[in-house]
Each structure stands twice: as structure tokens, then as C-alpha cells.
C-alpha positions in Angstrom: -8.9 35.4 20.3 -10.6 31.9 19.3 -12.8 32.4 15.6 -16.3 32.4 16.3 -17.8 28.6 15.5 -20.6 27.9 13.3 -22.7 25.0 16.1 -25.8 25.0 13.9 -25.7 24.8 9.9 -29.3 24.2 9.3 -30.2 27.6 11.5 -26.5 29.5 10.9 -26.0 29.6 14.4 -23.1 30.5 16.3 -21.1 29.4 19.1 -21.1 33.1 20.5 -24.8 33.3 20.3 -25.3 30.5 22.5 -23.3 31.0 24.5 -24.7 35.2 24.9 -28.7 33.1 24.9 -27.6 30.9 28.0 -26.5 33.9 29.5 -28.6 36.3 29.0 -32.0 34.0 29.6 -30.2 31.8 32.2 -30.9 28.8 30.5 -30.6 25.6 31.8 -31.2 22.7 29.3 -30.8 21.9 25.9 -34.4 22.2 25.2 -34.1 26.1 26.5 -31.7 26.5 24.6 -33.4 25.1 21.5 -36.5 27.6 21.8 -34.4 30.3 22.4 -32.0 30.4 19.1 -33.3 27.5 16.8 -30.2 25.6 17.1 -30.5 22.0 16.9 -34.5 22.5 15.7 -33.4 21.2 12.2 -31.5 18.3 11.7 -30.4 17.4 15.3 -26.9 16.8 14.3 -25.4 20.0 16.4 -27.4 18.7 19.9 -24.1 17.4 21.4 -22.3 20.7 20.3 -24.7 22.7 21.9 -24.9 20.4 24.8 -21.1 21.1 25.2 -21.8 24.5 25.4 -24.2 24.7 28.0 -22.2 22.5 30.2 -19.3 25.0 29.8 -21.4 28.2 30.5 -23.1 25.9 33.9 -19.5 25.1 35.3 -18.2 28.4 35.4 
């Protein structure tokens, strides 16, 4: 099983609770996903992490 990923330092959030917001809300967007958990509302520096999230969840 692959480790859980910290995405967002400044907020301490996870990969897996991204990924379980974009489901769960059916979020869309990188804003949504902003409101939703705080990651990438700090520094910014996690936005294409997060971005590559999203896409993931969308494709399948």
C-alpha cells in the first residue's frame, strides 16, 4: 500500500484527504478544492500537487 503524502505543509494536509474531499463534495477545480481543506491557502507552493490530484480523481 503506497504511504500517505503530506500535499500541503503550511495546512498539514494529506494526499488521502484530498483525494476523500474531491470525492465526497464532487469537486471540480482547484479553487473547490482549496475551500474545502485549506490546502494550497498558505503559501501556494502545493497548487500543482493538488492540481495533480484532482486530475487523477476526474479521469477515473
Amino acid at each position: 500500500m503506497e504511504e500517505d503524502k503530506l500535499i500541503c505543509s503550511c495546512f498539514d494536509v494529506y494526499k488521502s484527504e484530498i483525494y476523500k474531499a474531491i470525492k465526497g463534495n464532487e469537486l471540480t477545480n482547484l479553487q473547490e478544492v482549496m475551500d474545502i481543506t485549506s490546502a494550497g491557502t498558505g503559501c501556494g507552493s502545493c497548487h500543482e500537487s493538488i492540481q495533480e490530484i484532482l486530475d487523477e480523481v476526474l479521469e477515473n
